[in-house]
C-alpha positions as CSV (number, residue, x, y, z in Angstrom):
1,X,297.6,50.5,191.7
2,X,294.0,51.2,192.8
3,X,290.8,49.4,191.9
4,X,288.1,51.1,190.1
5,X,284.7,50.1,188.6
6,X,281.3,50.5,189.4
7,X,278.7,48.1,191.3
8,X,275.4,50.1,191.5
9,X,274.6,47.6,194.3
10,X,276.9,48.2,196.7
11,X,276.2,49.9,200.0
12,X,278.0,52.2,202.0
13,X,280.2,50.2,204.6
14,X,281.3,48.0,200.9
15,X,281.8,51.7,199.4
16,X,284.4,52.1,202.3
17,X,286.7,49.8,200.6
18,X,287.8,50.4,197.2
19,X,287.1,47.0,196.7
20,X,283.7,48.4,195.7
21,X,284.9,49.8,192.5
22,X,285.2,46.2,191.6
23,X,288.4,44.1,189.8
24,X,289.3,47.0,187.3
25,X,292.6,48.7,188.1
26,X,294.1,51.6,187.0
27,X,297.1,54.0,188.2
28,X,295.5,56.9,190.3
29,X,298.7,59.0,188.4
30,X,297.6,57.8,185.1
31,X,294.1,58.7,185.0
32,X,293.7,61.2,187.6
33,X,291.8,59.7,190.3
34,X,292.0,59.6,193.9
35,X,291.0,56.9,196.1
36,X,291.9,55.8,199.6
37,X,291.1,52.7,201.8
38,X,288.7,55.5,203.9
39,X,286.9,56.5,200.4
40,X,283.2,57.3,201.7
41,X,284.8,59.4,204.5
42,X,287.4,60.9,202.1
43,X,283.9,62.0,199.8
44,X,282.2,62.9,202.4
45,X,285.1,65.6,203.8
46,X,285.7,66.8,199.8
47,X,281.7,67.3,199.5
48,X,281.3,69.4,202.6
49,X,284.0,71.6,201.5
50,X,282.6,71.6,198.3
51,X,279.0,72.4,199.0
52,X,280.7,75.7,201.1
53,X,282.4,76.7,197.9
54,X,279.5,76.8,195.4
55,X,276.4,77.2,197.8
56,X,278.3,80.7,199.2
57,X,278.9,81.1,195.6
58,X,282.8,81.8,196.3
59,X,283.4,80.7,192.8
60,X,282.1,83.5,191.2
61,X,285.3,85.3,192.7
62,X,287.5,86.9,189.8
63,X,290.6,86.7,191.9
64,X,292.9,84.1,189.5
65,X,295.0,83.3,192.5
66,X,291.6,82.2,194.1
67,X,290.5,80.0,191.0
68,X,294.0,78.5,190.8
69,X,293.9,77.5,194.3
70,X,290.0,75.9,193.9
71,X,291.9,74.2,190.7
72,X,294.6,72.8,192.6
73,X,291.9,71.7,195.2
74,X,289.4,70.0,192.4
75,X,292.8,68.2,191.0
76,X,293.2,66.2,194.3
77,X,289.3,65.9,195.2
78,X,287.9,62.2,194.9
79,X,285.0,61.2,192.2
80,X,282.5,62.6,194.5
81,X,280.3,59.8,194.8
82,X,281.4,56.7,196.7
83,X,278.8,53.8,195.6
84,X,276.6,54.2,199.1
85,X,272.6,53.9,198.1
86,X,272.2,57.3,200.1
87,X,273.9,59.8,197.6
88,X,273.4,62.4,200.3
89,X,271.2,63.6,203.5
90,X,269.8,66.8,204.5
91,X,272.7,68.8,205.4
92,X,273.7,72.5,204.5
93,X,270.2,73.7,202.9
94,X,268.1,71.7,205.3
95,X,270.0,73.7,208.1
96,X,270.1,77.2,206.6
97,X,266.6,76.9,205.7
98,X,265.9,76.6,209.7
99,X,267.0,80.2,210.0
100,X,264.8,82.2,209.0
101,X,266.5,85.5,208.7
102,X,268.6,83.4,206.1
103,X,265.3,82.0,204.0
104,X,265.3,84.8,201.5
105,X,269.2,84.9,201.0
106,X,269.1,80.8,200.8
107,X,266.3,81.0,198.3
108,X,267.8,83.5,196.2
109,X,271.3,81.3,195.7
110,X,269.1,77.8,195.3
111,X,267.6,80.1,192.5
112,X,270.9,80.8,190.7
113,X,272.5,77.5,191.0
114,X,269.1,76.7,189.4
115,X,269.0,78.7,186.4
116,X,273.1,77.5,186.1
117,X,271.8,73.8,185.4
118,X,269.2,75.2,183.4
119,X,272.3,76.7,181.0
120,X,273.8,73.4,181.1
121,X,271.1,70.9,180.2
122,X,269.8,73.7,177.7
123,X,265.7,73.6,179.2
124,X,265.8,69.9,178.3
125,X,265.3,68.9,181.6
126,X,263.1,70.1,184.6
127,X,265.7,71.4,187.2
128,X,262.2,73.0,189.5
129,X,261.0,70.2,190.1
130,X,264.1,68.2,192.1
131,X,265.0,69.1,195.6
132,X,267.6,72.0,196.5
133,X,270.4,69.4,198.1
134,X,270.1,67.7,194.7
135,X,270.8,71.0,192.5
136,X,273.5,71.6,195.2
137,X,275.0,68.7,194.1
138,X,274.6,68.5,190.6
139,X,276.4,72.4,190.8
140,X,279.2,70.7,193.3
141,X,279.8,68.2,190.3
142,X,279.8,70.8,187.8
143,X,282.1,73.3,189.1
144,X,284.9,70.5,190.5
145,X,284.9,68.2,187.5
146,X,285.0,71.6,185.1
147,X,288.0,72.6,187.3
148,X,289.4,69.4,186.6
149,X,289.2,70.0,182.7
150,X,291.3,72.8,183.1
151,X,293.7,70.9,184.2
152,X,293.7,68.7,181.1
153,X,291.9,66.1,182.1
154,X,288.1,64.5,182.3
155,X,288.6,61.0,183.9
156,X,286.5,61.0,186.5
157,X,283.5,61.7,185.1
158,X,282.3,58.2,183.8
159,X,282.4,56.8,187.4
160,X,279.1,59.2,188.0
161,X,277.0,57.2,185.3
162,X,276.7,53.9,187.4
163,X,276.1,55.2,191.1
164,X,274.0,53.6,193.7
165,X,273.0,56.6,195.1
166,X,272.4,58.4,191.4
167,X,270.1,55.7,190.4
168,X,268.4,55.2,193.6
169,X,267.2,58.8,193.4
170,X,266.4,58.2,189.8
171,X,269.1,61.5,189.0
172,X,271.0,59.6,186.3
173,X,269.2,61.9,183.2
174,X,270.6,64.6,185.4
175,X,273.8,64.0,185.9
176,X,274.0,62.3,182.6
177,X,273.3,65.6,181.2
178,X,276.3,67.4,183.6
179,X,279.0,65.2,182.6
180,X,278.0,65.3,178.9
181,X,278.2,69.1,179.3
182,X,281.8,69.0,181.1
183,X,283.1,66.9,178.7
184,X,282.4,69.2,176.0
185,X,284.3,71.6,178.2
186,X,287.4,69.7,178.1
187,X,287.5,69.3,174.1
188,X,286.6,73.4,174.1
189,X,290.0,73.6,176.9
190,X,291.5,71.3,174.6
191,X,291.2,73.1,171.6
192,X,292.0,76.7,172.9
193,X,295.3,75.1,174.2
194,X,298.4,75.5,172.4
195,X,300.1,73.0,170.8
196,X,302.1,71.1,173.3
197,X,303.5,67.6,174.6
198,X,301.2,68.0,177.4
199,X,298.4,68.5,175.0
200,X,298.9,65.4,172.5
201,X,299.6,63.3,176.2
202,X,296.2,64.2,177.4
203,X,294.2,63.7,174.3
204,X,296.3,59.9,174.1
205,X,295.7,59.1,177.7
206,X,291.9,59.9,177.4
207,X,291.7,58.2,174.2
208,X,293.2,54.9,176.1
209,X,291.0,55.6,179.1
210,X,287.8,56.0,177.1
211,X,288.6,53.1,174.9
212,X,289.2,50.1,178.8
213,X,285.5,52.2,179.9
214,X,284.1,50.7,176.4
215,X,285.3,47.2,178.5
216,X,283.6,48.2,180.9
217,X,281.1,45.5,183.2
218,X,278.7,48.6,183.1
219,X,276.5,48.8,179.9
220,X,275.8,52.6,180.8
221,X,279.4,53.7,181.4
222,X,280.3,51.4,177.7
223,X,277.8,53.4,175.9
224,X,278.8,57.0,177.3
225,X,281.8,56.4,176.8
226,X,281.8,55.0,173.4
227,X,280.1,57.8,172.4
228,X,282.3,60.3,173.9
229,X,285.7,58.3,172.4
230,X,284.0,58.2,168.6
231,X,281.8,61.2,168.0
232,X,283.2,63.2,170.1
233,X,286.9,63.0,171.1
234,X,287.9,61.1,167.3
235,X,285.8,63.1,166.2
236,X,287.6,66.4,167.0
237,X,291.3,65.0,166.7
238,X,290.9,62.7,163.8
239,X,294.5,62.1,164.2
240,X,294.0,60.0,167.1
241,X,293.0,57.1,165.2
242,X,296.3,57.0,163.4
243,X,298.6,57.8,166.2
244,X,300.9,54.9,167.0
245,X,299.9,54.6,170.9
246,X,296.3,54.9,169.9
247,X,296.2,52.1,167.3
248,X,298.4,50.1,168.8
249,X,295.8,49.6,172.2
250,X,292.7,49.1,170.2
251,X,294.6,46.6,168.1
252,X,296.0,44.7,171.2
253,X,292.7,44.7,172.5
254,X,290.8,43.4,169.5
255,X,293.7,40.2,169.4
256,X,292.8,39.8,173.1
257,X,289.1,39.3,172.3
258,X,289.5,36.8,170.4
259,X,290.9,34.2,173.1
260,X,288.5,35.7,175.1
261,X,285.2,35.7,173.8
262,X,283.6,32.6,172.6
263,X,280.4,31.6,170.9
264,X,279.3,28.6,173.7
265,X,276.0,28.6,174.5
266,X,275.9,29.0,178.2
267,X,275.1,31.8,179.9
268,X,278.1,33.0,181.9
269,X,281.8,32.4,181.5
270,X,283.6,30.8,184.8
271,X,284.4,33.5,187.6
272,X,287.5,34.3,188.4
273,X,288.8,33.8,185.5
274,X,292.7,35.0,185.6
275,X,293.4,34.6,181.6
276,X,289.5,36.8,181.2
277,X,291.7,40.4,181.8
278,X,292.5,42.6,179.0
279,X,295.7,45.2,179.9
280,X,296.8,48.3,178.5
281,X,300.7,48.8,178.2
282,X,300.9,46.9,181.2
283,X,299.4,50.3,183.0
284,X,296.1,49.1,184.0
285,X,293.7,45.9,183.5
286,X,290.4,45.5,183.0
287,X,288.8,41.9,184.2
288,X,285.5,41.1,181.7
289,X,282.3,40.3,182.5
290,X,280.8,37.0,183.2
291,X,277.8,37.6,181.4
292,X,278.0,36.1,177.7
293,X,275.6,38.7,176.2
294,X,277.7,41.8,177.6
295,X,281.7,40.6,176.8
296,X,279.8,40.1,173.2
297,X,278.7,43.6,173.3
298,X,282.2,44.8,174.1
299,X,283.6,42.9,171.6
300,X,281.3,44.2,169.1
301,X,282.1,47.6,170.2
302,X,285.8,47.6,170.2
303,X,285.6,45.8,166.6
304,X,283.7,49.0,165.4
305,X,285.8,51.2,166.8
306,X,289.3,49.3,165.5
307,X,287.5,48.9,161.9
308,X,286.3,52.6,161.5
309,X,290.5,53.6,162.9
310,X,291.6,51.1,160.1
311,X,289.3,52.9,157.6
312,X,290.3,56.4,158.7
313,X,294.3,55.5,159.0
314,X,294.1,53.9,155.5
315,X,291.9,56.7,153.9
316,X,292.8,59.8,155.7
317,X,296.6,59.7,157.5
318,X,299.6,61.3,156.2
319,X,301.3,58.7,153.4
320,X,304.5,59.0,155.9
321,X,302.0,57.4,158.5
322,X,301.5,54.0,156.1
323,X,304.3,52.4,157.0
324,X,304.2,52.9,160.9
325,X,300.7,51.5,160.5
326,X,301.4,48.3,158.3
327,X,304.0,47.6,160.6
328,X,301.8,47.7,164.0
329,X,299.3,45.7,161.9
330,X,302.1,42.9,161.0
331,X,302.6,42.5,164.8
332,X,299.2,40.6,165.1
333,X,298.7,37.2,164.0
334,X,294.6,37.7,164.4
335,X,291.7,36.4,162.5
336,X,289.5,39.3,163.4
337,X,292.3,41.7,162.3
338,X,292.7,39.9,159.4
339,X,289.3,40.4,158.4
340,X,289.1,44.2,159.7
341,X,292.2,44.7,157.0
342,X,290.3,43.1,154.4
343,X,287.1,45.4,154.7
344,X,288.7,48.5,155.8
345,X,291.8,48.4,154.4
């Protein structure tokens, strides 16, 4: 297993460790993502070979072998940010920009990568006004994390919301605006794909990774991703809320609320705490925050999200599907489900 999370404050020789990603773990085969004891180095070598690929545009190439290479590539690259408070320094624009015979060239391609975040975040955002090695990134994130999609799965973009480096250089609206975009690319890949096990696995396992990010100790990476899970994802595949899998994790997590959120009035639960983890099919864990005001905010959010699945399973799914549902439902001895029965179902 590897340990994921974010902790805007960490610095680059913590970001070294995956220990920066804080006490959440998950299974890199699970959900996709690649991390390594080295993982600032390990960015840094993915980035540089990235900012070849999209600065000298090789992208654009309409040779499929070409793309399927790039998409075997993107499928191994790591979350490209690695939690240092310097996101990036001058490197390949700064040093083409120093030859001059280059300027024009260089300036035409800053232009286009440009006008491509400008088609993303749909004139809602100034894109002239930040620096060139910041639209180079923002394309590098783009074009690996879209090649990604086609590979059936979007997991690592919530680990761009809570950066150091992003919110150091105040670029979170930014690459809010990218990942939002990309996202909307996988349900579009989604859709266009045939019906397939591999399709109904990777709309599951992103429905159980988006539901442990609403756990998550960061508020912004909760609300993105509840949003993306509800009116997006549900939203789509209605029959998500209803699948077996599906209910059966938002349920368990609901029941494991309960022990572990309480109504004292102190400020912050004790640290450490080994019985404050919720886990997921015995896949991955999350370890809850602290803070009193935020593990009440994620409990509020997973009991809207189990109580509007009730509603929908009990309203909308097949009358074969009842019984499968009564049955998870019976499993839990819960006064919170109890009470989510009695209004929703």
């Amino acid at each position: 297993e590897i340990e994921l999370s974010g902790d805007a404050a960490a610095d680059a020789t913590a970001a070294a460790n995956p220990s920066y990603f804080g006490h959440n773990q998950y299974v890199a085969d699970e959900w996709g993502i690649t991390l390594k004891n080295n993982h600032a180095q390990t960015v840094a070598m993915f980035r540089e070979f990235w900012n070849q690929i999209i600065f000298f545009d090789f992208v654009a190439s309409t040779n499929n072998e070409y793309k399927i290479y790039l998409q075997t590539i993107a499928a191994v690259t790591p979350v490209l940010v690695s939690g240092s408070s310097t996101l990036f320094a001058g490197g390949l624009i700064h040093e083409a920009l120093k030859n001059k015979s280059n300027s024009l060239s260089v300036h035409k391609q800053i232009t286009a990568m440009r006008s491509t975040l400008e088609n993303i975040m749909h004139m809602k955002l100034d894109v002239h006004s930040v620096s060139p090695d910041t639209v180079l990134f923002l394309n590098v994130v783009y074009h690996v994390e879209s090649f990604r999609v086609y590979s059936g799965t979007a997991y690592g973009l919530a680990h761009y919301l809570n950066d150091a480096g992003v919110q150091r250089m105040e670029l979170q609206t930014y690459v809010e605006a990218v990942v939002d975009y990309v996202f909307d690319r996988y349900l579009e890949h989604m859709y266009r794909s045939k019906a397939s096990s591999e399709k109904l696995l990777s709309l599951e396992g992103h429905t159980e990774y988006l539901l442990a990010m609403c756990c998550h100790r960061a508020s912004r990476i909760r609300t993105k991703c509840h949003s993306w899970l509800q009116y997006r994802l549900v939203a789509t595949y209605p029959f998500l809320q209803w699948r077996p899998k599906c209910l059966a994790n938002v349920l368990d997590v609901v029941s494991k609320l309960e022990t572990l959120v309480d109504d004292v009035s102190t400020e912050l639960y004790a640290t450490n705490d080994e019985h404050s983890v919720i886990t997921f099919n015995n896949k991955f864990s999350l370890d809850l925050p602290e803070d009193r005001k935020s593990r009440a905010e994620i409990r509020s959010i997973v009991l809207e999200i189990a109580g509007s699945w009730l509603h929908s399973a009990w309203t909308l799914a097949p009358t074969e599907m009842m019984s499968v549902i009564a049955h998870k439902l019976s499993l839990y001895q819960s006064p919170l489900l109890s009470s989510l029965m009695y209004t929703q179902c």
